[in-house]
C-alpha positions in Angstrom: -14.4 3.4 34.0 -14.2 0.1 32.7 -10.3 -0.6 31.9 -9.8 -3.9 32.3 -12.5 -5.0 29.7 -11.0 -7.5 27.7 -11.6 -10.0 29.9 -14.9 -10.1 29.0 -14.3 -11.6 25.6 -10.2 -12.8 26.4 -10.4 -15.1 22.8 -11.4 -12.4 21.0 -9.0 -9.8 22.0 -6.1 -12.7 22.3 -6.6 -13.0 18.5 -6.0 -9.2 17.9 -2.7 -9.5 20.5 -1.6 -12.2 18.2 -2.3 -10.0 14.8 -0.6 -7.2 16.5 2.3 -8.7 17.5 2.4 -10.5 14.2 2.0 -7.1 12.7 4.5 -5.7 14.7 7.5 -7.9 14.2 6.5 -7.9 10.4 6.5 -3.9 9.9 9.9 -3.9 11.8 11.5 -6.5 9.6 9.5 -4.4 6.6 11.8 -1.0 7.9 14.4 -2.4 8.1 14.9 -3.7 5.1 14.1 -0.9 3.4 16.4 1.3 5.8 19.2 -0.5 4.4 18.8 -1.7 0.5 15.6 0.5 -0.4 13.1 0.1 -2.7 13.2 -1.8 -5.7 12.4 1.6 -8.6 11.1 2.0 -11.3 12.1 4.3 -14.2 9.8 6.6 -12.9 11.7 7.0 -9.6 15.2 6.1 -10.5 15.2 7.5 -14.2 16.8 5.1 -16.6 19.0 4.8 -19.9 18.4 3.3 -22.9 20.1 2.9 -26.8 19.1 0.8 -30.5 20.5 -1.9 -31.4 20.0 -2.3 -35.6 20.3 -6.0 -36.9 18.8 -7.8 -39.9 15.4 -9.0 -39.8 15.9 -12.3 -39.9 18.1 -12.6 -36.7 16.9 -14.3 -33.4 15.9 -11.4 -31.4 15.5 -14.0 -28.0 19.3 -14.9 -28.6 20.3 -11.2 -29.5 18.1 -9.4 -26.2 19.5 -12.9 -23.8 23.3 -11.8 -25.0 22.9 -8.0 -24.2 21.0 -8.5 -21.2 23.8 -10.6 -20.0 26.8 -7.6 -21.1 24.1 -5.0 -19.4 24.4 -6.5 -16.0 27.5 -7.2 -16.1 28.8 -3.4 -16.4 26.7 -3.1 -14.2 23.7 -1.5 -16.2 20.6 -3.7 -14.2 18.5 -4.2 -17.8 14.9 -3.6 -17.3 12.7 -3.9 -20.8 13.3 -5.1 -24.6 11.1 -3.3 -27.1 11.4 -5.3 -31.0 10.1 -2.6 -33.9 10.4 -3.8 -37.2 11.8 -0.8 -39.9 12.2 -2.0 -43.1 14.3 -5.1 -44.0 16.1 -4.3 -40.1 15.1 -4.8 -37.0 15.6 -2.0 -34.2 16.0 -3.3 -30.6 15.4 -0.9 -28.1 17.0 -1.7 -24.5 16.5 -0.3 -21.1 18.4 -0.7 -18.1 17.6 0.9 -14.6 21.4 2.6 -13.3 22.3 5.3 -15.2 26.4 4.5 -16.0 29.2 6.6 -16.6 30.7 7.6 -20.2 32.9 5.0 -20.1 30.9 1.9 -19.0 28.1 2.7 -21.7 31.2 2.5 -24.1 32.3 -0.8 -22.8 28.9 -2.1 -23.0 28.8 -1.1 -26.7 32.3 -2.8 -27.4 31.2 -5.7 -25.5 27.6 -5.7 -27.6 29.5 -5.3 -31.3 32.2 -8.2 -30.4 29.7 -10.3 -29.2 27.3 -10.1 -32.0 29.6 -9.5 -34.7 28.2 -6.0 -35.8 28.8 -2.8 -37.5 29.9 -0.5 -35.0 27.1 1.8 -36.6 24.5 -0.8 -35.8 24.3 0.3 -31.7 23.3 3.9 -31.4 24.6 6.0 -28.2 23.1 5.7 -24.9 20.6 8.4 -23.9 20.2 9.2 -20.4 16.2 9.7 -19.0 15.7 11.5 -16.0 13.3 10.6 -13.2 9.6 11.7 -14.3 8.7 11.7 -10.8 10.6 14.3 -8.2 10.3 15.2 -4.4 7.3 17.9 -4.6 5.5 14.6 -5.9 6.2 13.1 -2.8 5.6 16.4 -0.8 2.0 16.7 -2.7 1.0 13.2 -1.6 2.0 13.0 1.8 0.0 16.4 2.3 -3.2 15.1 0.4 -3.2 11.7 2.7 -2.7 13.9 5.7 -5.4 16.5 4.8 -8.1 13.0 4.0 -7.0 11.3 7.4 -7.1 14.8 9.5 -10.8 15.5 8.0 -12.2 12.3 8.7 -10.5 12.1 12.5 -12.6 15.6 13.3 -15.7 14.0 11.6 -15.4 10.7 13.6 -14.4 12.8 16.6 -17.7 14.9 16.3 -20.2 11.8 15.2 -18.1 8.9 17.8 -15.7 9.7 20.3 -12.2 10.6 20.5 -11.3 7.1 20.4 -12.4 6.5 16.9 -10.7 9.6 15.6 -7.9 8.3 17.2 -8.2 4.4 15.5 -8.7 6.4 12.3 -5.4 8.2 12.2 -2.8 5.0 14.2 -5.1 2.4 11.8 -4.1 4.9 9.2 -0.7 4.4 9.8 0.1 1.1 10.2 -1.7 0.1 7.3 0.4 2.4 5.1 3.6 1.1 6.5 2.3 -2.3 6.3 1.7 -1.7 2.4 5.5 0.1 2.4 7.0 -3.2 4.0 5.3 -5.6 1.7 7.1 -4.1 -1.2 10.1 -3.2 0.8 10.2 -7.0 1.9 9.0 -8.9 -1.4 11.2 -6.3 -3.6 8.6 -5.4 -5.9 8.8 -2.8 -8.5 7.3 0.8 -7.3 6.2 3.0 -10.0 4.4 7.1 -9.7 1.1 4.5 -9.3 2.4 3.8 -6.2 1.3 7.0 -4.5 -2.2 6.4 -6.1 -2.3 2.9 -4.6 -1.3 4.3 -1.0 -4.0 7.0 -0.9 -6.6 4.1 -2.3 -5.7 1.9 0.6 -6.1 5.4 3.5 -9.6 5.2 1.3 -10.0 1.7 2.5 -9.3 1.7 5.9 -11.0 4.8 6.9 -14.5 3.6 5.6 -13.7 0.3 7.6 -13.0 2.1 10.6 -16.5 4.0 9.5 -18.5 1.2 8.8 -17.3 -0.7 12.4 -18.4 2.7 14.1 -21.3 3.1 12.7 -22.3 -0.5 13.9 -21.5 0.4 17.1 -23.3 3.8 17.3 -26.5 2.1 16.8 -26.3 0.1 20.1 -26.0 1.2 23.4 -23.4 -0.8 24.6 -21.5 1.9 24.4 -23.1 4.1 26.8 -23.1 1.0 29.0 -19.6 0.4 29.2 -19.8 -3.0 27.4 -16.9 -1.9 25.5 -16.1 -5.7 24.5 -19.7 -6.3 22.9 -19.4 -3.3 21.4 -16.4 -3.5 19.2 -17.3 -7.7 18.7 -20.7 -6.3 17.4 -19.4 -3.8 15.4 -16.6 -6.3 13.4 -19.0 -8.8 13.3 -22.0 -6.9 11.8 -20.0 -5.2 9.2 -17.4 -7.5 8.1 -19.5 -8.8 5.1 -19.6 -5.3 3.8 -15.6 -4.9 4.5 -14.6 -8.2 2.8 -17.0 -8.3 0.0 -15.6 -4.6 -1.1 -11.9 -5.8 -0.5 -12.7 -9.2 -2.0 -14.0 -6.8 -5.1 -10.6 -4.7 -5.1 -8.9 -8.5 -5.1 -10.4 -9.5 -8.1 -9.6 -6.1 -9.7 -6.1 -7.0 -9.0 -6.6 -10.7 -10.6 -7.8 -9.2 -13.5 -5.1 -6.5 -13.8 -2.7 -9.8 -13.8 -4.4 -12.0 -16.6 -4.9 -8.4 -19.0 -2.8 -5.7 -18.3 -0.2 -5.4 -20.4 3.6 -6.7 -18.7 5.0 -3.5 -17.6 1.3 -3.0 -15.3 1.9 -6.3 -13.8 3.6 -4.6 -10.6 0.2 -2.8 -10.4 -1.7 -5.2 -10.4 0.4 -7.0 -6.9 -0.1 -3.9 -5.5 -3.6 -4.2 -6.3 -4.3 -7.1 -4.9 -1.9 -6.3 -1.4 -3.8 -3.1 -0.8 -7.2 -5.7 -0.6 -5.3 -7.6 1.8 -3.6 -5.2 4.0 -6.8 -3.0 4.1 -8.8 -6.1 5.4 -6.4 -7.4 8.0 -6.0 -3.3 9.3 -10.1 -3.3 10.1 -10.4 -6.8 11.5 -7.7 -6.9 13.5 -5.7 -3.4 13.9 -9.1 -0.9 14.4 -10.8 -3.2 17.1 -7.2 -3.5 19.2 -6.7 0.1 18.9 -10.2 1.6 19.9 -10.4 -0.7 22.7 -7.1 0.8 24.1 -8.4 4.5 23.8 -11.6 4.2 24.7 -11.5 3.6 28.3 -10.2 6.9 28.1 -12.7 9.2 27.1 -15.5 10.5 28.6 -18.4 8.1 28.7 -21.1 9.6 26.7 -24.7 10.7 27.8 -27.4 8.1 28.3 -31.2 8.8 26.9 -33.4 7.7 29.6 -37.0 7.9 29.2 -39.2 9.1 32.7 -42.6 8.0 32.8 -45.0 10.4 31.6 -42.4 13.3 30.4 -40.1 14.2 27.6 -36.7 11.9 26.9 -33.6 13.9 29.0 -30.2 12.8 28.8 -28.7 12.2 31.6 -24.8 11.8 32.4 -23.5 8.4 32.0 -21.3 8.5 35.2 -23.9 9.6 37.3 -26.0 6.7 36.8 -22.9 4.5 37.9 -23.1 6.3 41.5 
């Protein structure tokens, strides 16, 4: 077999060292850093606590929600969202803050809240603990439905391409979720229950990329001529306008999710946009480094050679190298 192909096109396949070395260093960083200080949760994860603050409707709610924020975090409360209602001649102030305190630190934060705006002791209501909405089976039911879609379509590419697709489908697979896990790990941005929609949208992506390039390449036979190099360079090359039109697509989704969506969906629409981005780097630079490691390995599929004057017969790759 062919092993040593890349020198056939060394520029092309230095690029995709590069990437994956790139990729490499910026997945370890991506671990480690959520190893040691997590991920930055939302309610949904973490659960939160909230309580009412009554003034008069006149008051300046900016000044009032800067001056609790500020007694929040320092007991230690990490305030997440503001929410104004107007009841009457009052106004009700609804705050929420991420880490769920002890008795005694949601009564210092009250004190705190009535000396510093000089109100009724009445006027702040008690805090009211919210549990997660999201629990482990959530995380048990999504890991299983990503590793049911990514086992399904390795046996179908197996069947249709070779074991070295199936094989680029499930490591591609991979990366690109623990690529999309450091981003947020790395950039500490907020992860909601969407999240687990956004990670089996991006396995969407990369498996009909890793489709699309195999599909280019079943329709030559470079292939069956060992031209492994051409092969994979045809395949990127004749589908990439179809793979960065649809993520270019998913981009703009995510662009539009910024300029509409309401400001607690604005973490959604980031994530948006870095499933795009992650998707398209995974099939132009992780699926063509990793099929071209495998398939040296397998079995070199069977030629269809035409004899003069009878029917096509397929005859055995490797015995035409003899």
């Amino acid at each position: 077999m062919h092993r040593d192909f890349t020198k056939s096109n060394k520029e092309y396949f230095k690029k995709n060292k590069i990437a994956i070395i790139v990729l490499s260093v910026f997945l370890i960083v991506g671990i480690l850093i959520g190893s040691i200080f997590g991920f930055k949760e939302n309610f949904e994860f973490a659960g939160y606590s909230e309580f009412t603050v009554k003034v008069g409707s006149e008051a300046d709610n900016n000044a009032i929600i800067k001056n609790i924020t500020q007694i929040v975090n320092d007991y230690g409360g990490d305030f997440d969202t503001a929410s104004i209602y107007d009841v009457g001649d009052n106004t009700r102030i609804v705050i929420r803050y991420s880490n769920q305190l002890n008795e005694d630190k949601q009564n210092e934060i009250t004190t705190a809240i009535i000396t510093k705006l000089n109100i009724e002791e009445s006027a702040v209501s008690e805090h009211v603990n919210v549990s997660p909405i999201v629990s482990t089976k959530d995380y048990v039911y999504t890991a299983c439905a990503i590793l049911i879609l990514i086992v399904l379509v390795s046996i179908f590419a197996y069947f249709r391409y070779n074991g070295a697709s199936a094989l680029s489908i499930i490591i591609s697979s991979i990366i690109g979720t623990l690529s999309f896990l450091s981003i947020g790990a790395i950039l500490r941005l907020t992860i909601g229950a969407s999240y687990f929609a956004m990670i089996v949208a991006l396995n969407v992506l990369i498996m009909y990329s890793n489709i699309a390039i195999f599909e280019e390449i079943k329709s030559t036979n470079w292939l069956s001529n060992s031209d492994y190099a051409s092969a994979i360079n045809h395949g990127v090359k004749n589908s990439k306008f179809k793979l960065c039109a649809l993520n270019i697509a998913v981009l703009i989704m995510g662009l539009l999710f910024v300029l509409f969506a309401p400001s607690a969906l604005k973490y959604v629409s980031l994530n948006i946009m870095f499933i795009a981005v992650v998707a398209l780097a995974v099939a132009l630079y992780v699926v063509p480094f990793v099929w071209s490691v495998f398939i040296t390995h397998c079995k070199k599929p069977k030629l269809s050679v035409k004899v003069s004057g009878e029917k096509d017969s397929s005859v055995d790759n490797n015995q035409l190298d003899k």
